[in-house]
C-alpha positions in Angstrom: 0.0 0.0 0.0 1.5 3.5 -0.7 -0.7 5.8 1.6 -1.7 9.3 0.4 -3.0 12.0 2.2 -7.0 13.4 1.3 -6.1 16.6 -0.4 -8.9 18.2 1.5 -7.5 17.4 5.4 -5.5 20.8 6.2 -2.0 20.1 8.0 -0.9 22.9 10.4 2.8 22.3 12.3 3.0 23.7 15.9 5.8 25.5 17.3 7.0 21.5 19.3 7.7 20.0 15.9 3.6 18.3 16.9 0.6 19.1 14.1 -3.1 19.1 14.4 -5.0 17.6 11.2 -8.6 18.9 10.5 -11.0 16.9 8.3 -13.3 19.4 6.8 -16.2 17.1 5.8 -16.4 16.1 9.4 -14.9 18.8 11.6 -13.2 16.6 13.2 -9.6 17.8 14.6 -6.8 15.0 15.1 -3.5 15.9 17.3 0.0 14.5 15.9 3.5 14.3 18.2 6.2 14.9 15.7 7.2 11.3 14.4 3.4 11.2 13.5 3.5 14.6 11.7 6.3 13.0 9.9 4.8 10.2 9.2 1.6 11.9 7.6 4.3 14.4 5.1 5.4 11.2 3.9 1.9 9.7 2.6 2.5 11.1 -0.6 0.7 8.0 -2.7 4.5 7.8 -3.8 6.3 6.0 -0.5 5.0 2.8 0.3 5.5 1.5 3.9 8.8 0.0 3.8 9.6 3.3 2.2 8.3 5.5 5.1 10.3 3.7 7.8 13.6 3.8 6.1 12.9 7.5 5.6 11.6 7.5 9.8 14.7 5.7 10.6 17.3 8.6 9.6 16.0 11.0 11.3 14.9 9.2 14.9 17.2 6.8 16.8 14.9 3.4 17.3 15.1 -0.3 16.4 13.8 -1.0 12.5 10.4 -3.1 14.2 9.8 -0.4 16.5 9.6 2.3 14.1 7.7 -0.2 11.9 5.1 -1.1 14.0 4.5 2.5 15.3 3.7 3.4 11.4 1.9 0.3 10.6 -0.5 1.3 13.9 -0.9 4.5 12.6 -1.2 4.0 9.2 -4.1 1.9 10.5 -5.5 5.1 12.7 -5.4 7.4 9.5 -7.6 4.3 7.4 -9.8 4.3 10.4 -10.4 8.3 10.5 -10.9 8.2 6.8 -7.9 10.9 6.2 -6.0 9.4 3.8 -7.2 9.5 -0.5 -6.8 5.9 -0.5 -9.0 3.7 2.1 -8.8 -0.2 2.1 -12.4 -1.2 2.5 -12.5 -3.2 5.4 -16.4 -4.2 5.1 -17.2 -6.9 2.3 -19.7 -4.6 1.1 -18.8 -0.7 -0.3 -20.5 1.5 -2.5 -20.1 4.8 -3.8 -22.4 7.9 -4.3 -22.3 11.5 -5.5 -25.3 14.4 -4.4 -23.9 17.5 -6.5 -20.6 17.0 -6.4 -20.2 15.2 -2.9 -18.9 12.0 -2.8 -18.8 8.9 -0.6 -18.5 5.9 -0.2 -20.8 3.9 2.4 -19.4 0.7 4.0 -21.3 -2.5 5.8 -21.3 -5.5 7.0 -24.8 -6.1 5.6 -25.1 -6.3 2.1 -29.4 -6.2 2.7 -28.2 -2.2 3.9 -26.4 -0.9 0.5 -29.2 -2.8 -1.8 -32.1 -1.0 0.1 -29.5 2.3 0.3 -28.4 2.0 -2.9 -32.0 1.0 -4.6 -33.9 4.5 -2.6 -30.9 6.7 -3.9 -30.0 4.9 -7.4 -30.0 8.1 -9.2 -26.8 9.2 -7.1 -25.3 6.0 -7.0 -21.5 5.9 -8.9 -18.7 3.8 -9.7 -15.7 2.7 -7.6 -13.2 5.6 -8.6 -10.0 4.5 -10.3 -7.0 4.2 -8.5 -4.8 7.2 -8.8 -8.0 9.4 -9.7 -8.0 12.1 -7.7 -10.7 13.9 -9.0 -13.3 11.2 -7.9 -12.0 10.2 -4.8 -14.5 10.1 -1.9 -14.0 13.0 0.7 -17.2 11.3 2.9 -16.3 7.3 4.6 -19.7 5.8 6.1 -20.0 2.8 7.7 -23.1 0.4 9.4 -22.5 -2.1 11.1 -24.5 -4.7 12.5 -23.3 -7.0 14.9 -26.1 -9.8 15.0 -29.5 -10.5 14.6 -31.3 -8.3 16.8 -28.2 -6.2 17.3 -28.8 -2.5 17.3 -27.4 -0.7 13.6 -24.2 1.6 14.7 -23.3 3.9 11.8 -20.3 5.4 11.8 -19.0 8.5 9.9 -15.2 9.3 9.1 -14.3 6.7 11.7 -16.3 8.5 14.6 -19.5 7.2 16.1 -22.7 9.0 14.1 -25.7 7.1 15.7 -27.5 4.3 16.7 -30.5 2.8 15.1 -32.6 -0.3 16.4 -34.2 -0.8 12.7 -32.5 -1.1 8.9 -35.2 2.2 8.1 -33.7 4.2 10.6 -30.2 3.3 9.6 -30.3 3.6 6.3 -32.1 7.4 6.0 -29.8 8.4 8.5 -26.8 8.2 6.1 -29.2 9.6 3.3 -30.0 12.5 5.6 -27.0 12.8 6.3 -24.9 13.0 2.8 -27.9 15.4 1.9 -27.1 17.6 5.0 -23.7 17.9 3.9 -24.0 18.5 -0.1 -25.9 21.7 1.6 -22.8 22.4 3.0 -20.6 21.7 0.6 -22.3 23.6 -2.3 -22.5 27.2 -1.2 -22.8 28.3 -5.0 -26.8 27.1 -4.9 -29.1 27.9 -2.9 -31.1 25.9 -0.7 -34.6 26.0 0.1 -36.5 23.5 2.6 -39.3 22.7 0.2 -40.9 20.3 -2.3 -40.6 21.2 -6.5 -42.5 20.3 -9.6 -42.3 21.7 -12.9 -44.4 22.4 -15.9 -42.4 24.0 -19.5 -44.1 27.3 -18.5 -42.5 27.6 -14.9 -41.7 25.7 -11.7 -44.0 25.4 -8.3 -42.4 25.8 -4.8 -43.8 24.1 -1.9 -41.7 25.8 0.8 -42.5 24.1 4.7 -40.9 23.0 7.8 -40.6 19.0 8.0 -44.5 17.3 9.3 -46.8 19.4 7.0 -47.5 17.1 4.5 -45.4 18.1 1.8 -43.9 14.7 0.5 -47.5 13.3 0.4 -48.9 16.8 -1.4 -45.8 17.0 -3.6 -46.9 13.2 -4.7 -50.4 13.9 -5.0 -49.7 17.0 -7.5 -46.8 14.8 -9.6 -50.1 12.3 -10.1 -52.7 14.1 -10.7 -50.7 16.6 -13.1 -48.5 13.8 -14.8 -50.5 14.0 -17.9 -50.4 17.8 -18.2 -46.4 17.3 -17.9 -46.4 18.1 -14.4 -43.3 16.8 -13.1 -41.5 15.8 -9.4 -38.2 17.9 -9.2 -38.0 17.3 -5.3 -40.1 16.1 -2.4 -38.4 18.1 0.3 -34.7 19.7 -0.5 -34.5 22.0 -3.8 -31.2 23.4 -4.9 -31.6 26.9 -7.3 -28.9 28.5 -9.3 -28.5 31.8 -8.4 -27.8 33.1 -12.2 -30.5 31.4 -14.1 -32.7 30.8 -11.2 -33.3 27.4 -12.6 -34.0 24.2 -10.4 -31.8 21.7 -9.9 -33.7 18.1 -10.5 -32.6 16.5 -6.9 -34.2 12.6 -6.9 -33.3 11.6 -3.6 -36.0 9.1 -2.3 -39.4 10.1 -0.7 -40.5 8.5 2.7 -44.3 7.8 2.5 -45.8 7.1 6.3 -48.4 4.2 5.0 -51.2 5.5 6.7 -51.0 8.2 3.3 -51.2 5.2 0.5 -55.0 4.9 0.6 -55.0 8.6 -0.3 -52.7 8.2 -2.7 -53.2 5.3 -4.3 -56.8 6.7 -5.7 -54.4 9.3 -7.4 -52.8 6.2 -9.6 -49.3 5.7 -7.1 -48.2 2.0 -7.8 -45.3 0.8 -5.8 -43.5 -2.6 -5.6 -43.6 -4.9 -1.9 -40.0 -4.2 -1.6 -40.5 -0.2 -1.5 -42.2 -1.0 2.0 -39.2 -0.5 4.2 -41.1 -0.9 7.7 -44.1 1.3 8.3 -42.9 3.6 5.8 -43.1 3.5 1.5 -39.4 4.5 0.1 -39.4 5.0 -3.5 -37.6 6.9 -6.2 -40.4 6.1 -9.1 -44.3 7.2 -9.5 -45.7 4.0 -10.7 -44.3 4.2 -13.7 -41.3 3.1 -15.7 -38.5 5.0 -16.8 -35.5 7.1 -15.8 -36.5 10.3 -13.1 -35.5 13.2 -15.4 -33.0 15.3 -14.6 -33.2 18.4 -16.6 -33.5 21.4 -14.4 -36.5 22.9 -13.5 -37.3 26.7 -15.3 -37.8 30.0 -12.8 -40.2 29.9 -10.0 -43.4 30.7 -11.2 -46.0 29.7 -8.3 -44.9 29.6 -4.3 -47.9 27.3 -2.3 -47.3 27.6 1.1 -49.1 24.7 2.2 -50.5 23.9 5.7 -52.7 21.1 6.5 -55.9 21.1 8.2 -57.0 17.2 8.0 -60.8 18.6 8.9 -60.5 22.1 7.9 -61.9 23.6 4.5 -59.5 23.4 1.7 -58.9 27.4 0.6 -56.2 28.8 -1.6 -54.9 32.6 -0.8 -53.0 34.9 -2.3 -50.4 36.5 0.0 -47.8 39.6 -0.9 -44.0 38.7 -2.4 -42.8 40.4 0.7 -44.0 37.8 3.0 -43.8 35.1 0.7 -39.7 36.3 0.6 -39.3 36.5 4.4 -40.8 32.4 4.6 -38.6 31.4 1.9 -35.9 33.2 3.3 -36.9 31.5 6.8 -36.7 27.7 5.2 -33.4 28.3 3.5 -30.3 27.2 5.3 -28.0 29.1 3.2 -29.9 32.2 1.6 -29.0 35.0 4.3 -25.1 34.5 3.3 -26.0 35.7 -0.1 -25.0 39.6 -0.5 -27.2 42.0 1.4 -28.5 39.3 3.6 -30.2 37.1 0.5 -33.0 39.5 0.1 -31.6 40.9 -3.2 -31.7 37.4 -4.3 -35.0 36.6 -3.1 -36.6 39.5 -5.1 -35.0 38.3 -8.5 -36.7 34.3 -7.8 -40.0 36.1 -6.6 -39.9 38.2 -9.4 -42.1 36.2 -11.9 -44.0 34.7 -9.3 -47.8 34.3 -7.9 -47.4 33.3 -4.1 -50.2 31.7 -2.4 -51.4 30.0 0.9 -52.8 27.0 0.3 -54.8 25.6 3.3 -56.0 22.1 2.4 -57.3 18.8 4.4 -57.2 15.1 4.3 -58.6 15.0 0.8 -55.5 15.1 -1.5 -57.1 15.0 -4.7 -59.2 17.9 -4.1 -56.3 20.0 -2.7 -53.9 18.7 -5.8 -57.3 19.8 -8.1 -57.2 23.6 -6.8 -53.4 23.9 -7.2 -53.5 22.5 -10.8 -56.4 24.8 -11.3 -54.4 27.7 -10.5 -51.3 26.7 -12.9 -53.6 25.7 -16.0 -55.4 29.4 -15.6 -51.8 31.0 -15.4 -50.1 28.7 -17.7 -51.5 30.6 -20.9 
């Protein structure tokens, strides 16, 4: 093995001849004495291990095995932390995935845990990167491990405990949650709104809304009732925007489904497969129908719903100002306010085009999904 260092973890000395390492992806900060900030200048992907203790052993006074087995231990730390470009997989199962850029790579002793990962998020999943390819190197290490039947799910991320989950469901959306958290993150250049996204030729609809409203379930009930008037599902609950062209960025990550929604939706023509039933919830990339998700942006916002559910309330559809549809938007954003003068600039230019509405609606999705499709055939002229 000839160890190279992520490109990504910054290296700072300290005045003792020591160094501190500092994973960005994680946060994580690691403390090196000085043969171990030696050690970590020499994983240049060129030295392989024999190599680094020859170089070790001209500059520190110790027997050949000692220095040896103090790198081989931590060469073994650094594989562990996930620090260095080149991990050995140490599960018999790996896969890799990329959310805009992001990459990972998701370890397990299960192999039931990356087909149900990797079937819900199929549309991010990628190939093993070649060896030597720096460009498509993972920066993210996830693992989930399972020690026996019955045995609680520990997931791991860059080495460091993440959480613990008592069912495959829980331990499987909590790596998806997490890689989506972090794409945020790591793609400042787009903006982020907490919402749902469909889109017609003539504009796209916003569904901004905190998590529990509903909006997975409405977002689904629109994508049905408007597939045949080329209505189409961008996102169920995390849209990305560019900030030039305003477009939408198609973002399939898998929607969750609580099953005590599928005999509302099912009316509505949702057709699923047995194995999309991942405990009490429906996970599924698809809408009943064959066929690739497509993944052509969405066009500028041309209709924000700011939906709220009322399950025995009436189902009414008002118009609010741009001013306090901006300051919600702005509110489920996670990233908007670091735009120049505080995102509100921004704001304007995406509300610009745009009728902004409050939809209040009930337990009877078709009706709701009938009064929103309403509103885009009238304006779609």
């Amino acid at each position: 093995m000839q160890p190279r260092r992520r490109p990504d973890v910054l290296f700072q000395d300290l005045a003792d001849g020591s160094a501190v390492l500092v994973d960005p992806v994680s946060g994580s900060t690691h403390a090196l004495n000085a043969t171990g900030a030696a050690i970590w200048r020499l994983c240049d992907g060129r030295r392989d291990t024999a190599t680094i203790v020859r170089s070790l052993r001209r500059r520190f006074e110790a027997p050949a095995a000692e220095i040896g087995e103090g790198v081989e231990a931590l060469l073994e730390h650094f594989a562990e932390l996930h620090v260095l470009a080149e991990v050995p997989a140490e599960q018999p199962h790996a896969a890799h995935y990329d959310m805009l850029g992001y990459r990972v790579q998701v370890e397990s002793t299960s192999a039931e845990y990356l087909e149900t990962l990797g079937r819900l998020n199929v549309f991010f999943r990628v190939p093993a990167p070649a060896a030597g390819d720096d460009t498509a190197q993972p920066v993210g290490f996830y693992e989930a491990l399972l020690s026996g039947k019955g045995a609680p799910w520990e997931v791991t991320f860059q080495g460091e405990e993440l959480s613990w989950h008592a069912t495959l469901y829980r331990a499987v959306t909590s790596v998806e949650f997490h890689m989506c958290e972090l794409a945020i993150v790591r793609r400042p250049d787009l903006a982020h709104v907490h919402s749902a996204a469909l889109a017609t030729a003539q504009g796209s609809l916003l569904l901004p809304g905190t998590s529990g409203i509903g909006k997975t379930t409405f977002a689904l009930a629109l994508a049905l009732r408007g597939r045949e008037r080329g209505l189409r599902l961008l996102s169920d609950d995390v849209v990305f925007i560019r900030p030039e062209t305003l477009e939408l960025e198609s973002f399939p990550r898998q929607f969750h489904v609580h099953e005590d929604a599928l005999a509302r939706l099912e009316p509505l023509g949702l057709r699923y497969a047995p194995e999309d039933h991942i405990g009490a919830h429906l996970c599924s990339t698809v809408l009943g129908q064959p066929g690739e998700w497509d993944r052509s942006p969405g066009p500028p916002i041309r209709w924000v719903v700011f939906p709220r559910l009322e399950p025995r309330g009436e189902i009414t559809l008002e118009e609010i100002s741009k001013a306090e549809a901006a300051v919600e938007v702005m509110r489920f954003s996670k990233n908007i306010r670091r735009f120049p003068n505080g995102g509100a600039r921004w704001v304007s230019r995406l509300l610009e085009g745009a009728a902004c509405y409050r939809l209040t609606r009930n337990d009877d999705l078709g009706a709701a999904a009938d009064v929103v499709m309403d509103l885009v055939n009238r304006q779609s002229g």
